[in-house]
C-alpha positions as CSV (number, residue, x, y, z in Angstrom):
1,X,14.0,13.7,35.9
2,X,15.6,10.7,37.2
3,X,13.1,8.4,34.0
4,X,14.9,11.2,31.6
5,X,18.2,11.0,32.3
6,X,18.2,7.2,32.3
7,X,17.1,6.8,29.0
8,X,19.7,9.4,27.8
9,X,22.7,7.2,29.6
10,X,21.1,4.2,27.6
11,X,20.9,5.5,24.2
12,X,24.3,7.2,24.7
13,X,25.4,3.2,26.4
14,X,24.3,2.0,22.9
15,X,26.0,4.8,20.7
16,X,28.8,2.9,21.5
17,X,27.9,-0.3,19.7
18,X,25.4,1.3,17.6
19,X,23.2,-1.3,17.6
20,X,19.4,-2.4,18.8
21,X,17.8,-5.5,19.9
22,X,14.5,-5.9,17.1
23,X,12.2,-8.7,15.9
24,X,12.7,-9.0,13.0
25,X,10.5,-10.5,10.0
26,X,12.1,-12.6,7.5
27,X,9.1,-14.4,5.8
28,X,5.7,-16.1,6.4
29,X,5.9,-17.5,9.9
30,X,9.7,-16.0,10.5
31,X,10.3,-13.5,13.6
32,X,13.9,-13.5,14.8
33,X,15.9,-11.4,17.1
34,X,18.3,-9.8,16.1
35,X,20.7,-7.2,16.3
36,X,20.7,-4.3,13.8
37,X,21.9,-0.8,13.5
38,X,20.0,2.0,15.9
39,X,18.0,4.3,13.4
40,X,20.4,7.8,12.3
41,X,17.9,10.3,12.5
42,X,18.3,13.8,10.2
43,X,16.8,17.1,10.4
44,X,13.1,17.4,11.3
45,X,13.5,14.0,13.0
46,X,13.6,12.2,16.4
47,X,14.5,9.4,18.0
48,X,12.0,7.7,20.4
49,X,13.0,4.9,22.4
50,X,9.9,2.3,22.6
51,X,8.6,1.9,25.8
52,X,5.4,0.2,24.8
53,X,4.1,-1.5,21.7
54,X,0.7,-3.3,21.1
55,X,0.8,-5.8,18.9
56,X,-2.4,-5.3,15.9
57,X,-3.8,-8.0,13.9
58,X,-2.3,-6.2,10.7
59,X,1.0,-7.3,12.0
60,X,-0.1,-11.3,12.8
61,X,-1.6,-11.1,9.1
62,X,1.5,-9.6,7.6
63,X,3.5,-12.0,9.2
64,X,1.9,-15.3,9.0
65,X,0.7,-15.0,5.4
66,X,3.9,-12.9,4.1
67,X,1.8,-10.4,2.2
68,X,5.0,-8.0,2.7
69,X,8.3,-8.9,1.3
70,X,11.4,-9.2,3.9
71,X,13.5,-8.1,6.0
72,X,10.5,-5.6,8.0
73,X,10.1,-4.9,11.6
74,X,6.6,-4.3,12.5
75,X,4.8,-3.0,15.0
76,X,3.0,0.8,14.9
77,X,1.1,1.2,18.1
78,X,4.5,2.7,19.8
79,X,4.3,4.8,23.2
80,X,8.1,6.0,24.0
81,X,10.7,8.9,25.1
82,X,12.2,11.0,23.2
83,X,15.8,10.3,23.5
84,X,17.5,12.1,20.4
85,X,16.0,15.9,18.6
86,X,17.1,16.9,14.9
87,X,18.0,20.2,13.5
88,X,14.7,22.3,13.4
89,X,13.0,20.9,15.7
90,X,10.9,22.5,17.9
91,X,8.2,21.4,19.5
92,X,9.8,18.0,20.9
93,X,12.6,17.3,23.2
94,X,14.8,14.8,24.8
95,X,12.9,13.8,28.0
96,X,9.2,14.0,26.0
97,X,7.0,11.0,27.0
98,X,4.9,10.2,23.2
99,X,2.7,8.1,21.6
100,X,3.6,8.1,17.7
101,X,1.5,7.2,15.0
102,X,3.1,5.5,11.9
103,X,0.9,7.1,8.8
104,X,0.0,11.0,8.5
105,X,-1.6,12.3,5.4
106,X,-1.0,15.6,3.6
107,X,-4.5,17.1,4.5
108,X,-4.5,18.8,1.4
109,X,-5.6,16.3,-1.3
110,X,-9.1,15.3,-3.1
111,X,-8.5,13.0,0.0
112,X,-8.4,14.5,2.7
113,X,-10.4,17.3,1.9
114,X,-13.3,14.5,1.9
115,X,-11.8,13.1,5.3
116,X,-10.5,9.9,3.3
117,X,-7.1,10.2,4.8
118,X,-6.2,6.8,4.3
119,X,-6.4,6.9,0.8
120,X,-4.3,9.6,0.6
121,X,-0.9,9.1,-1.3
122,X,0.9,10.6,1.3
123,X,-0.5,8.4,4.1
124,X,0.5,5.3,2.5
125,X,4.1,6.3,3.4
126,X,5.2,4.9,6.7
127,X,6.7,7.9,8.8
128,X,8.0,5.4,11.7
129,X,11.0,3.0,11.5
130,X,13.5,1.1,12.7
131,X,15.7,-0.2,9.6
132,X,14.9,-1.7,6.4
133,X,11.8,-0.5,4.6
134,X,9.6,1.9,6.8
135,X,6.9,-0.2,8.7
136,X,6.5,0.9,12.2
137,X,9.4,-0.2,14.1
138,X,7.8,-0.8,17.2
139,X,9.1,-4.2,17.8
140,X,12.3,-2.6,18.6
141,X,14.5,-1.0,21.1
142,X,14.8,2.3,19.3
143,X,12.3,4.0,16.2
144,X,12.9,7.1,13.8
145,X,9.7,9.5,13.5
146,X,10.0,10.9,10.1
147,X,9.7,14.9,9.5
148,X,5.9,14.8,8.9
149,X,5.3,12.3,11.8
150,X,7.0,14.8,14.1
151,X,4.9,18.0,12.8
152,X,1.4,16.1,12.8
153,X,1.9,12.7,14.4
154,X,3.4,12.8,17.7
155,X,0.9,13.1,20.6
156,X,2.6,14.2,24.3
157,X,1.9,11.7,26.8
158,X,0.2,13.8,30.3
159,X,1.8,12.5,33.9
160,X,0.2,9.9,35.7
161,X,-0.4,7.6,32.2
162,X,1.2,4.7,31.5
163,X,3.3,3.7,28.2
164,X,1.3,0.3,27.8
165,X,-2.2,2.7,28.3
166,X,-0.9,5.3,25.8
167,X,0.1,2.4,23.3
168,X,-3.9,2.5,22.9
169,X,-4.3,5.8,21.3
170,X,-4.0,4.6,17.7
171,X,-5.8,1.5,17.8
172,X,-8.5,3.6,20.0
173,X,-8.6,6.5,17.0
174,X,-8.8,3.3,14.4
175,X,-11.8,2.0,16.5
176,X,-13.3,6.1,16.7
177,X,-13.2,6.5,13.3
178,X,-15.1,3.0,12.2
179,X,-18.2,3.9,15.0
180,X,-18.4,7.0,13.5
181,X,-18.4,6.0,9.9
182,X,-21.0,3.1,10.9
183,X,-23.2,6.3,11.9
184,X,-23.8,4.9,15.0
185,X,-26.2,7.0,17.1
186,X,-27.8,7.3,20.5
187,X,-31.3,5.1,20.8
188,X,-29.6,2.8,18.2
189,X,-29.1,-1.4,18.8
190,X,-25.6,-2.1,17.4
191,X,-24.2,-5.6,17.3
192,X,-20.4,-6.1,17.3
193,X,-19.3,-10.0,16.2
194,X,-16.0,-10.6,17.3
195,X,-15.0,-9.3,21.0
196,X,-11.0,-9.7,20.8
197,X,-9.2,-6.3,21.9
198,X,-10.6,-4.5,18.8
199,X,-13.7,-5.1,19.5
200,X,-14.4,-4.4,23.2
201,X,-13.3,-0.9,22.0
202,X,-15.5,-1.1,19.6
203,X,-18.5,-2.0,21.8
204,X,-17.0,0.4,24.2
205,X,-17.1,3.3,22.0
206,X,-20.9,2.7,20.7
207,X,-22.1,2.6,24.3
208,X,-20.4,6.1,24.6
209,X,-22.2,7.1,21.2
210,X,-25.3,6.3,23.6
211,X,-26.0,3.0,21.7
212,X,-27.3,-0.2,22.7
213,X,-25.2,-3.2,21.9
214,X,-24.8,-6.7,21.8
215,X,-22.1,-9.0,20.8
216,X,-20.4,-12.0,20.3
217,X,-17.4,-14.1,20.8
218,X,-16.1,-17.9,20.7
219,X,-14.4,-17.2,23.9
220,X,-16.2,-17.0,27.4
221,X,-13.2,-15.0,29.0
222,X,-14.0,-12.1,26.5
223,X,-17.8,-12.4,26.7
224,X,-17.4,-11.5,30.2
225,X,-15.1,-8.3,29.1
226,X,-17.8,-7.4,26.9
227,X,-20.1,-7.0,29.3
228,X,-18.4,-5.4,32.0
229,X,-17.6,-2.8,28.7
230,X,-21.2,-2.6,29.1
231,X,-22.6,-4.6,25.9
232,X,-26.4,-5.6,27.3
233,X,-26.0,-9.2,26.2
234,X,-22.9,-11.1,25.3
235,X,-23.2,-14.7,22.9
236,X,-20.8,-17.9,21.7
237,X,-21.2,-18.6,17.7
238,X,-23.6,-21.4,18.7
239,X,-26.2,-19.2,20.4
240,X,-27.3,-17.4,17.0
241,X,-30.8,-18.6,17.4
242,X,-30.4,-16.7,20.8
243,X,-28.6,-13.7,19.3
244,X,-31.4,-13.4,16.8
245,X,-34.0,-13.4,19.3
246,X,-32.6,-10.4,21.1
247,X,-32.3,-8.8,18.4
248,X,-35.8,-8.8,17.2
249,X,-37.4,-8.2,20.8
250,X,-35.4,-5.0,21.5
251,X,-36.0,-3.4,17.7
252,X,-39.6,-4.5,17.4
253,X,-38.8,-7.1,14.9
254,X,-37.1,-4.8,12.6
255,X,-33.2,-5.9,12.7
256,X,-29.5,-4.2,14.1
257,X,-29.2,-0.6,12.9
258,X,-25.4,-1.2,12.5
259,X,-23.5,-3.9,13.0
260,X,-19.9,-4.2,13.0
261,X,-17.6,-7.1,12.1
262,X,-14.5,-7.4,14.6
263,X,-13.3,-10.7,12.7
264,X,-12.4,-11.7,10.1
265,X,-14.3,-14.6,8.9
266,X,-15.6,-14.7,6.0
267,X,-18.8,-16.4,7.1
268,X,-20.0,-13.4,9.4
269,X,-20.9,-11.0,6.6
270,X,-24.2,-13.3,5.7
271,X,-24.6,-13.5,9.5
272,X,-24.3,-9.6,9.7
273,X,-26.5,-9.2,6.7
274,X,-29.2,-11.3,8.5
275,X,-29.1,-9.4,11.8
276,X,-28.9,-5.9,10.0
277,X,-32.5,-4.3,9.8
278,X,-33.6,-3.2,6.0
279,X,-31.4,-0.1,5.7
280,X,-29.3,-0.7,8.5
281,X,-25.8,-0.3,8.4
282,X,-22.8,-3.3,8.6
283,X,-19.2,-2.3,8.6
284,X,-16.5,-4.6,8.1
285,X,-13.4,-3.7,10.0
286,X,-11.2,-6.4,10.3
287,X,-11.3,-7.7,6.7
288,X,-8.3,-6.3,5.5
289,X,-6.9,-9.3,3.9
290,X,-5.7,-8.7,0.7
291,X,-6.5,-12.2,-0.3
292,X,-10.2,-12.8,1.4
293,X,-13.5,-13.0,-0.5
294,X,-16.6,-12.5,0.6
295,X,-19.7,-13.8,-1.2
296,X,-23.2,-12.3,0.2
297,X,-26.7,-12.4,-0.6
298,X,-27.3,-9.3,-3.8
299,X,-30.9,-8.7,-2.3
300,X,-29.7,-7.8,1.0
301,X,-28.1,-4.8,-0.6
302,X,-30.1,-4.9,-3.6
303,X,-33.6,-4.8,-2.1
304,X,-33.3,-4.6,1.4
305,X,-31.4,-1.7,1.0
306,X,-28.9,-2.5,3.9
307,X,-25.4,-0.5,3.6
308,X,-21.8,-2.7,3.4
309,X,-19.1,-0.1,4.8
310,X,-15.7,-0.2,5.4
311,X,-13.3,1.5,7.7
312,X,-9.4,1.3,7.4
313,X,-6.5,2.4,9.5
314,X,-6.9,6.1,11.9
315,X,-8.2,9.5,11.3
316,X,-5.7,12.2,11.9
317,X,-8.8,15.1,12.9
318,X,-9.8,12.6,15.6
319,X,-6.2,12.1,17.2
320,X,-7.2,14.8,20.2
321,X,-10.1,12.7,20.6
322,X,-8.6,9.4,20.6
323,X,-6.1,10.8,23.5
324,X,-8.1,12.4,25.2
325,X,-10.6,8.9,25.4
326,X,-7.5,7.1,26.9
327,X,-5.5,9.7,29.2
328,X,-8.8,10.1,30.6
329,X,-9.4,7.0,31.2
330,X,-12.9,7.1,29.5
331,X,-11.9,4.0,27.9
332,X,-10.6,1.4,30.8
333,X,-7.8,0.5,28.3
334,X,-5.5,-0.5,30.7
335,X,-8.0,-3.5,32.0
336,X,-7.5,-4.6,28.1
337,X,-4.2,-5.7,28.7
338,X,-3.5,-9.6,29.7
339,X,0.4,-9.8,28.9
340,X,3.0,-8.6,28.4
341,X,6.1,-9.6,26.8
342,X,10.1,-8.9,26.1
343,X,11.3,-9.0,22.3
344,X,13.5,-12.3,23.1
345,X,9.8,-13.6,23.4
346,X,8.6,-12.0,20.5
347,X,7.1,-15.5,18.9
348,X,5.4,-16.5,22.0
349,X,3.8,-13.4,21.9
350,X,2.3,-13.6,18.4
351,X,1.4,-16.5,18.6
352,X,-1.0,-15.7,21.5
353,X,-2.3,-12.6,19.9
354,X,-2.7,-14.6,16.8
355,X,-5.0,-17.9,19.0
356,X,-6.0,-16.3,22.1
357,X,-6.6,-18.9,24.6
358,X,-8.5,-18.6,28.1
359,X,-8.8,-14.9,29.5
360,X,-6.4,-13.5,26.8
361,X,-6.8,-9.9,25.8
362,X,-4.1,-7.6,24.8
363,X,-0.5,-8.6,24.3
364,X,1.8,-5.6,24.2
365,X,5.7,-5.8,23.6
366,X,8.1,-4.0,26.3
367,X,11.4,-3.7,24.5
């Protein structure tokens, strides 16, 4: 009780002034602190003060190209406590340890009903916030869980886990949901290119599918994690010749069933293409630049048959799953994360997570 009732004398301690430390954006390359008003929540809502917040490569690409206009504050993979309860709610109260996604969709919907939740009209409307236009509000003191995120988005955080490990349970359900749209299957050889925090979950996840996997990184720090995630063979850019060779000696010369792009260059989809056997599988997951082209060979897909997939955001059917992967501790999440950091060092912080450097891995916000 003693956790509860200090973040209730805090909230209350800020009442007073009514306002919140947050980093906010204010244009391509612009975080600043600053102080703005604590989110007024209404019926159906709650209050959630951030106790943890991972910071995603969405929010380094929104912020150091300015795809999104300003004033924003970013920041979705939120782990808090309940500090405040609107009318009619019921299932929540002050004390509750959460993790809180930031997009929920109707579940009704052509959609939905084809499990395409992220293209559901619904889903595009951010459900977390803390000020200006809805979009996440992690990078803040306090956040504002909109009625639907309360009924279908909140996920109760079980004693004995950590904020920072719960932060992981929508990047884990974004990582779920692209292994299982790449069809990955036991027996299989997957290869994941690109071994920065997405992608150790990534490789993590297919050797749970009962995959093989290798992978590849620039960086020796995060070869190492991927094979202590249990990838069979890890590689820099330069050892393709090497990579290639594996490949071909554990598929009898046939090619990858899957593989799975964890970076964004636009230069590994001819790569992917080339490891990929004829009908195999590659999914792009981090190539949601709104900006980026890809040019690729037309008779790898054309002839050869092989599949280009893609796989945006989470899946709200596999938000049990995703928990229950990370409370668990099925998924060694909490080995993930490298530093940590306060929002008066919110810039330092991106600007790791955006050129990771030596043994780098996750960089999550404490507010």
């Amino acid at each position: 009780m003693r956790a509860v009732k200090a973040s209730v004398t805090r909230v209350a301690s800020d009442r007073k002034t009514g306002f919140m430390r947050a980093a906010v954006y204010r244009g391509a390359g612009q975080v600043r602190l600053e102080q703005v008003p604590i989110p007024q929540i209404g019926p159906g809502e709650v209050l959630i003060k951030v106790a943890a917040c991972g910071i995603c490569g969405t929010d380094i690409k929104k912020i150091q190209h300015g795809f999104l206009p300003p004033p924003l504050i970013l920041g979705h993979e939120v782990a808090g406590t309940v500090v405040e309860v609107g009318s009619g709610v019921r299932d929540w109260q002050v004390g509750d340890r959460v993790v809180a996604f930031h997009h929920i969709p109707c579940q009704r919907c052509f959609y939905c009903q084809r499990r395409l939740f992220s293209q559901c009209p619904q889903y595009r409307q951010v459900g977390l916030t803390a000020g200006f236009v809805p979009s996440g509000g992690g990078f803040a003191e306090y956040v504002r869980a909109m009625p639907w995120i309360v009924a279908h988005g909140l996920v109760r955080i079980p004693e004995g886990v950590s904020f920072e490990e719960a932060s992981f349970v929508e990047p884990v359900n974004t990582c779920l949901k692209a292994v299982e749209k790449a069809r990955v299957a036991a027996g299989e050889f997957v290869v994941v290119l690109g071994q920065g925090p997405v992608g150790l979950l990534l490789t993590a996840l297919v050797r749970l599918a009962g995959a093989s996997v290798a992978t590849t990184d620039p960086l020796a720090g995060r070869r190492e994690a991927s094979l202590r995630l249990g990838a069979q063979a890890s590689f820099a850019p330069e050892e393709e010749a090497a990579l290639m060779a594996l490949v071909r000696e554990q598929t009898d010369g046939r090619g990858a069933d899957a593989v799975l792009l964890a970076a964004p260059l636009p230069s590994l989809l001819e790569l992917a293409l080339r490891l990929a056997r004829p009908g195999g599988r590659v999914l792009l997951f981090a190539h949601n630049d709104p900006v980026l082209r890809l040019e690729l060979p037309a008779a790898a897909v054309g002839i050869e048959e092989k599949e280009i997939l893609g796989s945006y955001s989470a899946a709200v059917d596999r938000q049990q799953e995703a928990a229950r992967l990370v409370f668990e501790r099925v998924l060694p999440v909490g080995e993930l994360i490298t530093h940590r950091f306060p929002l008066e060092a919110m810039p330092e912080a991106l600007e790791l997570a955006a050129r990771p450097r030596g043994n780098s891995l996750k960089v999550v916000v404490i507010p």
